[in-house]
C-alpha positions in Angstrom: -6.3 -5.3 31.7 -5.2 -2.3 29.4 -3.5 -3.2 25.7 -0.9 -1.1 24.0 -1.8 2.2 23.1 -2.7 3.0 19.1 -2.8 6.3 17.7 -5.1 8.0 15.2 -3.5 8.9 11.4 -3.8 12.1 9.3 -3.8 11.4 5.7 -2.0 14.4 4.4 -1.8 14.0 0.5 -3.8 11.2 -0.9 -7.6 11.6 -0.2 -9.8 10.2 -3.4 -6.6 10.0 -5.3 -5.8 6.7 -4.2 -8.3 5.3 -5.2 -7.4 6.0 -8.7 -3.7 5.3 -8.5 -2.3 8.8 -7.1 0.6 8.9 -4.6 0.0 9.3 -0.7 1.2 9.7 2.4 0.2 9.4 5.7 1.3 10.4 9.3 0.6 8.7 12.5 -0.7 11.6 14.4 -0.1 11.1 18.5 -2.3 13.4 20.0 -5.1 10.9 20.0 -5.2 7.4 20.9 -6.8 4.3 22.1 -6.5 1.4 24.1 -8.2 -2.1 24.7 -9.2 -2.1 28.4 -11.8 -4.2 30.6 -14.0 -3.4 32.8 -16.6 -5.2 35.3 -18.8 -1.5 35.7 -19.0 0.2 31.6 -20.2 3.3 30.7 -22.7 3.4 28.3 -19.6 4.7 25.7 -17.5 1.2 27.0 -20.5 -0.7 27.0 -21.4 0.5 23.5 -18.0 -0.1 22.3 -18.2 -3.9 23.8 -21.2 -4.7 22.2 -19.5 -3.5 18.6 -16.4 -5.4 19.7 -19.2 -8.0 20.6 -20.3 -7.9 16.6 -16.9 -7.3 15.4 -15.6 -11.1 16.9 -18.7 -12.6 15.1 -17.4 -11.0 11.5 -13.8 -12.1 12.3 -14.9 -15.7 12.9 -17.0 -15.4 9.4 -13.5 -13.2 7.7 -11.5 -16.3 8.9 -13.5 -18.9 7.0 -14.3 -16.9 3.8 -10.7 -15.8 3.6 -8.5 -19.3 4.3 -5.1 -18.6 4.9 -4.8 -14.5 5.0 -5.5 -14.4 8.8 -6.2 -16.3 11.8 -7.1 -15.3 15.3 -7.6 -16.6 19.2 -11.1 -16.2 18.5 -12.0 -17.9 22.0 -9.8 -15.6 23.4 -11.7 -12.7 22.2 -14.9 -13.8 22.9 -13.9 -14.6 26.5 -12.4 -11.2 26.8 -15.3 -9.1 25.0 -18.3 -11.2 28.1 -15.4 -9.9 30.5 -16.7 -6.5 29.3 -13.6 -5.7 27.0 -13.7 -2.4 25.5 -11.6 0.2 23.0 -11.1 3.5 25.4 -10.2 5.8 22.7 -9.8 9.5 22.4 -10.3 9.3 19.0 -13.1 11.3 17.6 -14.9 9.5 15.4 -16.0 10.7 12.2 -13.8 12.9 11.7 -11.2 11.6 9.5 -8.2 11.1 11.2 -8.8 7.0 11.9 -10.6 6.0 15.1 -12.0 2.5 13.4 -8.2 1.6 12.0 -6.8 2.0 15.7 -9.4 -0.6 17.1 -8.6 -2.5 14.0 -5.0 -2.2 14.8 -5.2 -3.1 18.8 -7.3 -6.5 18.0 -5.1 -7.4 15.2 -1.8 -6.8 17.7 -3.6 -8.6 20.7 -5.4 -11.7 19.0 -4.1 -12.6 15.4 -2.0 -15.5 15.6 0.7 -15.9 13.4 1.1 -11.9 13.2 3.8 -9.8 11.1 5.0 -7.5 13.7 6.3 -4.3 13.9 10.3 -5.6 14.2 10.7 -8.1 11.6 12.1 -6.6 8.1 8.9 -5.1 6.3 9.6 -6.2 3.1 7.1 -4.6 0.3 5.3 -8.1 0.6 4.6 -7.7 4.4 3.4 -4.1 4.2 0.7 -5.5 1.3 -0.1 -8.6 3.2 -0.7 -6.4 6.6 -3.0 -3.9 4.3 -4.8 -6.4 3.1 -5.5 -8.0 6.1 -6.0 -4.6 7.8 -8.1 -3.9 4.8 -10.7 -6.8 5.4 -11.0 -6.2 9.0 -11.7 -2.6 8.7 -14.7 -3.2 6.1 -16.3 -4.2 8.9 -16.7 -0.8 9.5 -16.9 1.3 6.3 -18.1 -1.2 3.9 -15.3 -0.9 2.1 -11.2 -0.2 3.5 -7.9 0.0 1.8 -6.0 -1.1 5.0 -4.2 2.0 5.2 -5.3 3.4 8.7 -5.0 0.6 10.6 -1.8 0.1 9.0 -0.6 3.6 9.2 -2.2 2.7 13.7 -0.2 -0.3 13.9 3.5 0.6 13.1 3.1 3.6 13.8 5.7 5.1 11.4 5.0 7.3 8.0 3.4 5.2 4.8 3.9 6.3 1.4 2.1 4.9 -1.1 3.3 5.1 -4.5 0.5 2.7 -5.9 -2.1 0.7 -5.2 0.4 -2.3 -5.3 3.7 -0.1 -3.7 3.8 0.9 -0.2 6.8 1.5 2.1 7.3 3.1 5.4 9.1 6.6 5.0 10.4 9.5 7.1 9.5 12.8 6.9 11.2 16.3 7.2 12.1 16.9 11.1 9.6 19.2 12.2 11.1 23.1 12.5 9.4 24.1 16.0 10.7 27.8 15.6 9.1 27.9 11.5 6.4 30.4 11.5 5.2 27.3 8.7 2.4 25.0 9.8 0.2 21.6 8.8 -3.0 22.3 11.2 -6.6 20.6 11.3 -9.7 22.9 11.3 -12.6 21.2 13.2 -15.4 21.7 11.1 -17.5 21.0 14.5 -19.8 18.1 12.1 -18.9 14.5 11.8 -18.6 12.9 8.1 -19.8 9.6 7.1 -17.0 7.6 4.9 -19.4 5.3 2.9 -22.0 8.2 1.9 -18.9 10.2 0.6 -17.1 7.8 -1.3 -20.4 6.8 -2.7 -20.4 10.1 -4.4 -17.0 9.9 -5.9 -17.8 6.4 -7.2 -20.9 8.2 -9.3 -18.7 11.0 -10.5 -16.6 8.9 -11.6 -18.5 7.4 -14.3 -18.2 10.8 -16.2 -15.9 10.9 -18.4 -14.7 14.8 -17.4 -14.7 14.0 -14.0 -12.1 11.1 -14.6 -10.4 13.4 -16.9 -9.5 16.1 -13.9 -8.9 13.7 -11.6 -5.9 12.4 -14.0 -5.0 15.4 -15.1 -5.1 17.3 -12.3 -6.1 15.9 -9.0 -3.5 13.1 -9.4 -0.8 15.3 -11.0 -1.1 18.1 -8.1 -1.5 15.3 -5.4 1.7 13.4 -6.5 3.8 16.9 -6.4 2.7 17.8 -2.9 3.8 14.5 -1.9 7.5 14.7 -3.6 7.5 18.5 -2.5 7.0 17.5 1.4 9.1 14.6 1.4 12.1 16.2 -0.1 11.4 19.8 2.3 10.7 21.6 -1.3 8.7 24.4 0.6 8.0 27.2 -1.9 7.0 24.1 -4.9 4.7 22.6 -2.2 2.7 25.7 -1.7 2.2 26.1 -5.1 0.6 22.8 -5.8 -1.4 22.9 -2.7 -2.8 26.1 -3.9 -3.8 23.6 -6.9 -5.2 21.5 -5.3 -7.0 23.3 -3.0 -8.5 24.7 -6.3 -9.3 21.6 -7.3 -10.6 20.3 -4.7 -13.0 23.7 -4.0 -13.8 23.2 -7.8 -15.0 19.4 -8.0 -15.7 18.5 -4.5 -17.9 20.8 -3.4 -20.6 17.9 -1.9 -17.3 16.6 0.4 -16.6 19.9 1.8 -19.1 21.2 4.5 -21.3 23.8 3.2 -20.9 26.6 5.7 -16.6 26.5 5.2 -16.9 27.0 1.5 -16.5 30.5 2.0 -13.2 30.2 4.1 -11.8 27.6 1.8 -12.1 30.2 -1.0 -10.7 33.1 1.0 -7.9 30.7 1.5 -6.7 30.5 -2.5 -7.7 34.3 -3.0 -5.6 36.0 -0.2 -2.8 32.7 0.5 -2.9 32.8 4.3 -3.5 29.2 4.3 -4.6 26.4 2.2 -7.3 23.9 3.4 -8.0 20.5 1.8 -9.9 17.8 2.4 -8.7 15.4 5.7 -9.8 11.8 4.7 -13.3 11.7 2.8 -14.5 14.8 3.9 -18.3 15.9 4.5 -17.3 16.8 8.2 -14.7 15.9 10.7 -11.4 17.4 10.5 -10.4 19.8 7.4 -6.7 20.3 7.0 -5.0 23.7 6.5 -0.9 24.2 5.5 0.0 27.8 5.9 3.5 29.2 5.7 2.6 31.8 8.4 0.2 30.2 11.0 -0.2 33.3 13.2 -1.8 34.5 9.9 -3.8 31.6 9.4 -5.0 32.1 12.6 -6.3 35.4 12.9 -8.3 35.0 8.9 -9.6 31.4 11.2 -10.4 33.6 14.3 -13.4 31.5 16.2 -12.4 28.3 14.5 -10.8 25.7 16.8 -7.4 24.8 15.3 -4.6 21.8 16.1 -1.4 22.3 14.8 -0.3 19.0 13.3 3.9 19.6 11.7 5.6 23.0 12.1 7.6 23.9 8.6 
């Protein structure tokens, strides 16, 4: 057996800000994926990821009581398929950001939910919420806490932007320039982050009142611009508020960003070969970098492992 292929996400804009209201948007991103796939001989990665999938049936059949009516799934199914030694092959690195949880979420929704919204009705603003809240409850199973928006982002594998917490639709982006000397690329901080630990962090920052301040005034503001700016191909406006929020970010969220690239994220701002911002929660994984000159970027990176995401 082997499902439908899912593919991890980038976040580009949105990180923290969404939380408090800010526009986002996010990318499928198709250079790594995952599948469900059985097996009678596992690995000890497959046999690890079957006993989580093992776990993750048992929380499903709980989600399914406590939340009557938002979902239902061929639980029996599931459970027959996970003691047939059912795993999620993935390529996916996990912890670093890019959504290796909301593809498995994504594949078990698409293979076992029974009365499922699918990927070719009309997704009305309804269906998108209803899918992220579902997506949402699933996923907490492995952060604690999910907005949906991965395993969203996994399962239709299209652009999302979100203009609120409450307003989502599925977009399109700027055609890609392969000839633009202009690049979106992920630096791979070689560490992985934990989610939970991170946004734990925010939360308690947040209950100063100058924290919440910036975040409005600035985090938000800079965010929301970078998202208009890329949508509408606004190059030269986009690089100026990234260079704001990179500042930002460099300024207030110091715990999120990995100690030893502090140096390189300030280099960044002061000489404006590239800009680097935080790729999901942070504290590891994947950092992203826009530049408008990525052989540039490259050489001020030299030794760092880079993956170019969108050419400008």
């Amino acid at each position: 057996m082997k499902g439908p292929l899912f593919y991890s996400k980038i976040l580009l804009f949105g990180e923290y800000g969404i939380i408090k209201d800010s526009k986002g948007l996010s990318i499928p991103y198709n250079f790594f994926k995952g599948a469900l796939k059985s097996n009678d001989n596992l690995s000890d990665q497959a046999s690890e990821s079957n006993k989580s999938l093992n776990d993750f049936a048992k929380y499903l059949r709980n989600l399914e009581k406590e939340e009557q009516g938002l979902v239902a799934f061929d639980l029996e199914a599931l459970e027959k398929d996970v003691a047939k030694g059912m795993y999620f092959d993935s390529s996916i690195p996990q912890g670093y950001g890019i959504g290796s949880s909301g593809a498995l979420v994504a594949a078990i929704y698409d293979k076992y939910a029974t009365d499922k919204i699918t990927v070719l009705e009309n997704l009305t603003r309804e269906k998108l919420l209803k899918l992220k809240e579902i997506f949402g409850k699933m996923e907490s199973f492995f952060h604690g806490k999910s907005s949906g928006l991965d395993p969203l982002n996994s399962y239709l594998s299209l652009p999302i932007l979100i203009n609120s917490k409450d307003n989502i639709e599925s977009t399109s982006i700027p055609s890609q320039n392969k000839e633009g000397k202009g690049a979106v690329f992920l630096l791979d901080s070689g560490m992985t982050g934990e989610t939970a630990p991170m946004v734990q962090i925010f939360m308690e920052k947040m209950k100063q009142e100058g924290f919440r301040n910036m975040i409005k005034t600035q985090f938000v503001k800079h965010t929301d611009a970078c998202v208009e700016d890329f949508l509408n191909g606004n190059v030269k406006s986009l690089f100026g508020n990234l260079k704001q929020l990179s500042h930002v970010a460099f300024d207030h969220f110091k715990p999120m960003i990995p100690s030893k690239f502090h140096k390189l994220w300030r280099q960044g701002i002061e000489t404006n070969d590239y800009y680097l911002k935080l790729c999901g929660s942070g504290g590891g994984g994947y950092i992203l970098g826009f530049t408008q000159d990525f052989d540039r970027a490259k050489k001020a990176l030299d030794g760092h492992k880079l993956e170019v995401v969108y050419h400008f």
